[in-house]
C-alpha positions in Angstrom: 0.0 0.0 0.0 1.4 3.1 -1.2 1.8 6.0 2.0 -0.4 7.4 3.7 -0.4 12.2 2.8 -1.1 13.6 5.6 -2.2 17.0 5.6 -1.1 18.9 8.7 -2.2 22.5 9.3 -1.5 24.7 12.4 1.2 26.2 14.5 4.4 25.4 12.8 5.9 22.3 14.4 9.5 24.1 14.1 7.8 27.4 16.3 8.2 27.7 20.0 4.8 28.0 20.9 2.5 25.6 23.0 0.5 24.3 19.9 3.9 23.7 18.2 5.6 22.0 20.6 2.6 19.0 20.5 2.6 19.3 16.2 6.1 18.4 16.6 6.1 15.8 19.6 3.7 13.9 17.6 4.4 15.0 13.7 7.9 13.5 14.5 6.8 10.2 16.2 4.6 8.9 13.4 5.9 6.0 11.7 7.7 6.6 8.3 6.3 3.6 6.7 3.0 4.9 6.8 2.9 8.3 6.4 4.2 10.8 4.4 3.5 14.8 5.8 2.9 17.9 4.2 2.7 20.7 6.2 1.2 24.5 6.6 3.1 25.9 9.3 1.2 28.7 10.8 1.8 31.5 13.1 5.7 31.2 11.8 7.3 32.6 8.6 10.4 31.1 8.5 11.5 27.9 6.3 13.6 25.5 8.4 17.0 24.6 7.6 17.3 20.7 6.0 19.1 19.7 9.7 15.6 21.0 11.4 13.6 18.9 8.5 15.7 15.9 9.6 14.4 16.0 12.7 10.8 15.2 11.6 11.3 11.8 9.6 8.2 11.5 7.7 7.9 15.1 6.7 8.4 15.7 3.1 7.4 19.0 2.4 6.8 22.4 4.4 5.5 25.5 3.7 5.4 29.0 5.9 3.0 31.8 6.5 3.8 34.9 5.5 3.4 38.2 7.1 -0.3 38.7 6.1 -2.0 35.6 6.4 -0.2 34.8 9.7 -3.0 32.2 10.2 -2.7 30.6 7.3 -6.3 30.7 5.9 -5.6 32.1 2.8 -2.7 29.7 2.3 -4.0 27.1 3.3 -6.3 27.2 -0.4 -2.9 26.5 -2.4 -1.6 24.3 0.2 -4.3 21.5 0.3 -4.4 21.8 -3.9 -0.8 21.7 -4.3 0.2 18.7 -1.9 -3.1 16.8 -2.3 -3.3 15.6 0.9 -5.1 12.1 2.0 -6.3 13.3 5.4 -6.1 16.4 7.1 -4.8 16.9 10.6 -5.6 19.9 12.5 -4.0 21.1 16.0 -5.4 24.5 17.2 -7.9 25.9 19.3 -11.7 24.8 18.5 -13.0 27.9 17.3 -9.7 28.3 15.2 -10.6 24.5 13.6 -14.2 25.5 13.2 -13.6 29.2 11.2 -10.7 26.7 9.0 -12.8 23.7 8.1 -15.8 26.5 7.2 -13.5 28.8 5.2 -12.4 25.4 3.2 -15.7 24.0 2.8 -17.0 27.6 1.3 -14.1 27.5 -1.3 -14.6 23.7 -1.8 -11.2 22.7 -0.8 -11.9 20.4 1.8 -13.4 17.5 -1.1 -13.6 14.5 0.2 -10.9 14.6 3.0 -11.4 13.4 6.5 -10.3 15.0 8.9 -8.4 14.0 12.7 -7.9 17.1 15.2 -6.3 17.4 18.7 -8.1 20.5 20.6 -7.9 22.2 24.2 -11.5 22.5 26.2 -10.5 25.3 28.5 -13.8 26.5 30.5 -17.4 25.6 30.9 -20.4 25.9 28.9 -19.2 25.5 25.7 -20.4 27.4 23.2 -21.6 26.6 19.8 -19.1 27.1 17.6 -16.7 24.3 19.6 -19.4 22.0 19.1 -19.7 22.7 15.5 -15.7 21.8 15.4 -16.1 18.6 16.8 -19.5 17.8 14.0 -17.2 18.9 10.9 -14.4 16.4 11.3 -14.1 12.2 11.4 -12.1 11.8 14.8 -11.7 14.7 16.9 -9.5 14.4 20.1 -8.9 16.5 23.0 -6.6 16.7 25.6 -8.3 15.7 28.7 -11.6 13.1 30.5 -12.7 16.4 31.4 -13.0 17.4 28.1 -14.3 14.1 26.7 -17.0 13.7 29.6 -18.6 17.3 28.5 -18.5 16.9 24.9 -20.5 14.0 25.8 -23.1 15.6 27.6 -23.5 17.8 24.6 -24.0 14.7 22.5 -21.0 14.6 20.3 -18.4 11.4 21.5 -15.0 12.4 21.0 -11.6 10.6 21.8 -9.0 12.0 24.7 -5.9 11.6 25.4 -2.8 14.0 27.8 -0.2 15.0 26.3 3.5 14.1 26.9 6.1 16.0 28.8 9.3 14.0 27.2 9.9 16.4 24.3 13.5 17.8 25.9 15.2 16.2 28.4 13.8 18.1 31.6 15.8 16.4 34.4 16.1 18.0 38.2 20.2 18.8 38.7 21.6 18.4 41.6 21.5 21.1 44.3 25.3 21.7 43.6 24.6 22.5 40.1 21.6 24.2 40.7 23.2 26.5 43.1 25.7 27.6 40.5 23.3 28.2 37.9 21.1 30.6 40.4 24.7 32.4 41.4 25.3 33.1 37.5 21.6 34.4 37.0 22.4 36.8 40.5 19.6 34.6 42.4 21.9 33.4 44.8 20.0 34.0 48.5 16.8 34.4 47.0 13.6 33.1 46.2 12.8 32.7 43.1 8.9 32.6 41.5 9.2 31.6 37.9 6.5 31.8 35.5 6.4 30.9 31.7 4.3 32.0 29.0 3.4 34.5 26.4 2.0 38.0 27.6 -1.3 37.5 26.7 -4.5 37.9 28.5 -5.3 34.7 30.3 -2.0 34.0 30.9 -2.1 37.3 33.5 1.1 38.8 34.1 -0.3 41.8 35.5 -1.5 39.9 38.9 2.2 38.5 38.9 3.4 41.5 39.1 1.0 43.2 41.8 1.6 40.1 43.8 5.4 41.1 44.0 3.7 44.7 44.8 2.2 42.6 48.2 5.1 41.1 49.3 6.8 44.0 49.4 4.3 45.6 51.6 4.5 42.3 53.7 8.2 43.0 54.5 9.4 40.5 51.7 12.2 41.1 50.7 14.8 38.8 49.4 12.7 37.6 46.4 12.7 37.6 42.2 9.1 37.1 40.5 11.1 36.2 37.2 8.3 36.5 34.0 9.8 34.3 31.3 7.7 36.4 28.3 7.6 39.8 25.9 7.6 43.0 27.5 5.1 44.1 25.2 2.1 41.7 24.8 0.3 41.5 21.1 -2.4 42.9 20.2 -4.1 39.8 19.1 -3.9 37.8 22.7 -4.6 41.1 24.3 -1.2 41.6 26.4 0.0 44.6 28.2 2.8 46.6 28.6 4.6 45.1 31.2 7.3 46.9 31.9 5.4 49.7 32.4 3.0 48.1 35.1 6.4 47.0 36.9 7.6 50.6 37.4 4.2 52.3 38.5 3.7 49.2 40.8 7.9 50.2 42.0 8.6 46.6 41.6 11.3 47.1 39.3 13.9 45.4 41.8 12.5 41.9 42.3 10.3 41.5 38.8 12.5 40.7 35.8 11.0 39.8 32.2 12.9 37.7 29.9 15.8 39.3 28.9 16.2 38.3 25.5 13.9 40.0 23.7 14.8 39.4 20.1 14.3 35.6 21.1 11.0 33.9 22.1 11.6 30.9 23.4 9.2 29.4 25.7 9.4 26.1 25.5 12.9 24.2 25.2 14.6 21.9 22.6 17.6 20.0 23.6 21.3 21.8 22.4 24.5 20.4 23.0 26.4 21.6 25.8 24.7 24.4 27.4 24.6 23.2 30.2 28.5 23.4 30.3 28.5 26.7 28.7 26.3 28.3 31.4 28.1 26.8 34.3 31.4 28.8 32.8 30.3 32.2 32.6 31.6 34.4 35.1 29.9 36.0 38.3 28.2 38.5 37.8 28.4 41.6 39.8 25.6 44.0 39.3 22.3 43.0 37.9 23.0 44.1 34.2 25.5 41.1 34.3 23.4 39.0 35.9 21.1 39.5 33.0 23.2 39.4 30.5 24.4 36.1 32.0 20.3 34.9 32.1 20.1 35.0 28.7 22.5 32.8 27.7 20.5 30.5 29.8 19.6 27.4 28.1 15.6 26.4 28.8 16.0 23.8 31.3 19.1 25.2 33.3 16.5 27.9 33.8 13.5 25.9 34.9 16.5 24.9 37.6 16.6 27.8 38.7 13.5 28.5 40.2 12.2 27.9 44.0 8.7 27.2 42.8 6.5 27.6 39.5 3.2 29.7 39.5 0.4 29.5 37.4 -2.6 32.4 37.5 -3.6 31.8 34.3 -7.4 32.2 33.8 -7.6 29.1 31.0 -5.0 26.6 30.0 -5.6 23.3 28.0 -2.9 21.6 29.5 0.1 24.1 30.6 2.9 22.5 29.5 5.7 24.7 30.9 3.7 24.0 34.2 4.9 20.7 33.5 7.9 20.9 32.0 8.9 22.9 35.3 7.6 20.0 37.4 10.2 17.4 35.3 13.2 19.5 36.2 11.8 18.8 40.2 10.4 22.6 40.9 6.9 22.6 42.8 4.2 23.9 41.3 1.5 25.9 42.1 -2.0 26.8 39.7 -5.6 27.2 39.7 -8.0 24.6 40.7 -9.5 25.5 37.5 -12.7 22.3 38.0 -11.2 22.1 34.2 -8.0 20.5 32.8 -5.7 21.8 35.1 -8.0 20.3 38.2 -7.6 16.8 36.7 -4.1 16.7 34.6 -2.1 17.8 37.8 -4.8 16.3 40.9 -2.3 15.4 43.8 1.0 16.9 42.2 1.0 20.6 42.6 -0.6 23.2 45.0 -3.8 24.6 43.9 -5.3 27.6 44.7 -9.0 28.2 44.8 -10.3 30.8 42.5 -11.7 34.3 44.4 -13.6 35.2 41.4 -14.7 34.9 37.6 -14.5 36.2 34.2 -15.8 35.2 31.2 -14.0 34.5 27.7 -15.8 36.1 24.7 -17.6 32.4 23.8 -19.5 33.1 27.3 -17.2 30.5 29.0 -16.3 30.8 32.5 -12.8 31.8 33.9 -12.0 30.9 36.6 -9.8 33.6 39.2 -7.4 34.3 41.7 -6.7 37.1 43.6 -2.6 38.3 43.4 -3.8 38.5 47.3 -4.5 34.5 47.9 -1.2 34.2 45.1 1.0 35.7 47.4 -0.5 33.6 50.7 0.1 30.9 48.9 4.1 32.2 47.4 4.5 32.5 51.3 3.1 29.1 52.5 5.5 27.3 50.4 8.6 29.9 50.7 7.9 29.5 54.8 7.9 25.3 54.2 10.6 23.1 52.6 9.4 20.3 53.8 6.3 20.8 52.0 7.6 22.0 48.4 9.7 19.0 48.2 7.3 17.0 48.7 5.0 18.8 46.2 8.3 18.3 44.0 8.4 14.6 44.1 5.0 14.3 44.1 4.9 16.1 40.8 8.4 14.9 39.1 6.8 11.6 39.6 3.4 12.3 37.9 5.2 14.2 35.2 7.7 11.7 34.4 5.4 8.9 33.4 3.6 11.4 31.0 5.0 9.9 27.7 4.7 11.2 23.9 4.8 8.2 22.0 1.0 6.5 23.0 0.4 10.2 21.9 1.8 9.5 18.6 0.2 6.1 18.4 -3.4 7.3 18.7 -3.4 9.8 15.7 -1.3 6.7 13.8 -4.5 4.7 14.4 -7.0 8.1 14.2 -5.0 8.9 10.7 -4.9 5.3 9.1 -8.8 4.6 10.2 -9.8 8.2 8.0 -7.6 7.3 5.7 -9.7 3.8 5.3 -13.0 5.6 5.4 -12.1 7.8 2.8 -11.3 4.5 0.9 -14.5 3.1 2.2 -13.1 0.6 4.1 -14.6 -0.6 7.6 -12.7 0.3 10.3 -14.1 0.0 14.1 -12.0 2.7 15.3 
């Protein structure tokens, strides 16, 4: 049987963002002698070099955005007639998969193709337009039970399964390394509150940074609330200007943003030796150095670095630097969302109860904290070792067994059963 085209469209797997980082854990798992990709990298202009194409076995062709279809809907037209595909496999956001399937069924360049998609359910009810997603396509899949459970109580039966957490090898060093990382960064004698993610809405920097505002008040003191994100949020997620925030909330000596602006790296991919390299750069002694030493940083010798991980985030799917944190053997902390979050992480991380709501624009309910109940709960675990290693081990342990490859193996069998319906075979997946 000849292979298997496979028609991927979303976040470019080769892009550091949290849709990318699952196109490519999985993308790059699926077995060669089935499949043969094609893929519309969105949200990413750049080709990749042939090394970076090598790393994806059973991709043989790629294509980039450009500047003014970012999304790729135009583009996705000429994509789908050029490469033909057998199957089409979406990764995005539900109302992103609905407005794509529409927009190709309008233009008629969806045909005959079934199609297999891996989504995020972030907050209850769900409104219409997610539940139009999951009608359009022949096996969709999202992330969590949670997610699976409520799609069935709309009447639509959808497949689930959590992602893995083994993409870069996110190991705990040992304190001796550890401590000589934090002394290169200048976060030697202090306690470090890391956070990861892009300056966005939900992901709510702002309360991060009033939260540093009330443990100053509190007497605090000896502390760095370190946002690994731009300083200038975009548009389109509805960020803020953060560095503005941080002077008028006079916070500017214990909040520190990403240093390296021209890079956004979120999420890490193994490189050779930086470990090593970061271990020889000199002291620093003033805090421009100490920056300038951060951001030679590789990802995980940062995640190393920090005392605990907090998550205010009104809405996450999964959170994977949550968990990508938890693997190098930081304790976490996030919202008992009653969501993904309440079930992915139950009994390996600290939650915190929400104080209040919002509300996305679907009608969806976010759930809240306070920066008030954030600090209390920054000072529970500063105040008690004993307790964040626990909540360490407890997570490292859950994390650990959280494995790509059944990941992979899922959309192999999704992607080879559309693939026989389209042919007309039975299949009883």
């Amino acid at each position: 049987m000849d292979k298997i085209k496979v028609g991927y469209i979303g976040d470019s797997p080769f892009a550091f963002s949290g849709f990318g980082v699952v196109a490519r854990a999985i993308l790059s798992r699926l077995p060669t002698d089935t499949f043969e990709i094609y893929a519309l990298g969105t949200m990413y202009q750049h080709y990749p070099s042939r090394k970076q194409m090598t790393e994806i076995p059973a991709l043989e062709y790629y294509a980039p955005v450009c500047i003014h279809d970012m999304m790729g809907f135009k583009t996705a037209i000429t994509f789908l007639q050029h490469t033909r595909p057998d199957v089409l496999f979406l990764i995005a956001d539900p109302g992103t998969v609905r407005n794509r399937l529409s927009g190709l069924m309008l233009t008629g360049s969806l045909g005959p193709m079934p199609t297999v998609t891996y989504f995020p359910l972030e907050g209850y009810p769900l409104n219409p337009h997610v539940l139009d997603q999951a009608r359009m396509v022949y096996a969709p899949v999202t992330y969590t039970k949670w997610g699976m459970n409520l799609m069935k109580e709309y009447g639509i039966d959808v497949d689930y399964v959590l992602h893995g957490v083994d993409h870069a090898p996110f190991d705990q060093y040992d304190s001796s390394v550890r401590d000589k990382l934090r002394r290169v960064a200048g976060w030697d004698n202090k306690f470090v509150i890391g956070m990861v993610g892009v300056n966005k809405r939900t992901n709510r920097q702002p309360a991060m940074i009033e939260m540093a505002r009330i443990l100053k008040d509190r007497g605090r003191r000896d502390f760095i609330v370190y946002l690994h994100c731009q300083e200038r949020g975009d548009a389109f997620m509805g960020g803020w200007e953060l560095q503005w925030l941080i002077d008028e909330y006079d916070v500017g000596d214990v909040v520190w943003l990403k240093p390296n602006q021209a890079e956004h790296k979120f999420v890490a991919r193994p490189r050779t030796g930086t470990l090593d390299r970061a271990l020889d750069l000199p002291l620093p002694s003033n805090t421009k150095e100490a920056k300038e030493n951060l951001a030679q940083l590789d990802f995980i010798s940062l995640l190393n670095c920090f005392d605990i991980y907090m998550d205010p985030a009104s809405a996450h799917g999964f959170n994977l630097p949550l968990a990508e944190s938890m693997r190098c053997g930081v304790p976490g902390i996030t919202v008992d969302d009653g969501f993904a979050r309440s079930e992915i992480y139950d009994g390996a991380v600290r939650f915190m109860k929400p104080t209040h709501s919002d509300y996305w624009h679907t009608g969806a309910m976010l759930p809240m904290v306070s920066p008030a109940r954030m600090a209390d709960t920054a000072c529970e675990l500063w105040d008690d070792s004993e307790t964040r290693m626990s909540i360490a081990t407890a997570g490292k342990s859950k994390v650990d067994s959280m494995k790509w490859q059944p990941v992979a193996d899922l959309f192999s069998e999704k992607l080879i059963s559309a693939f026989k319906f389209r042919q007309g075979v039975a299949t009883d997946l």
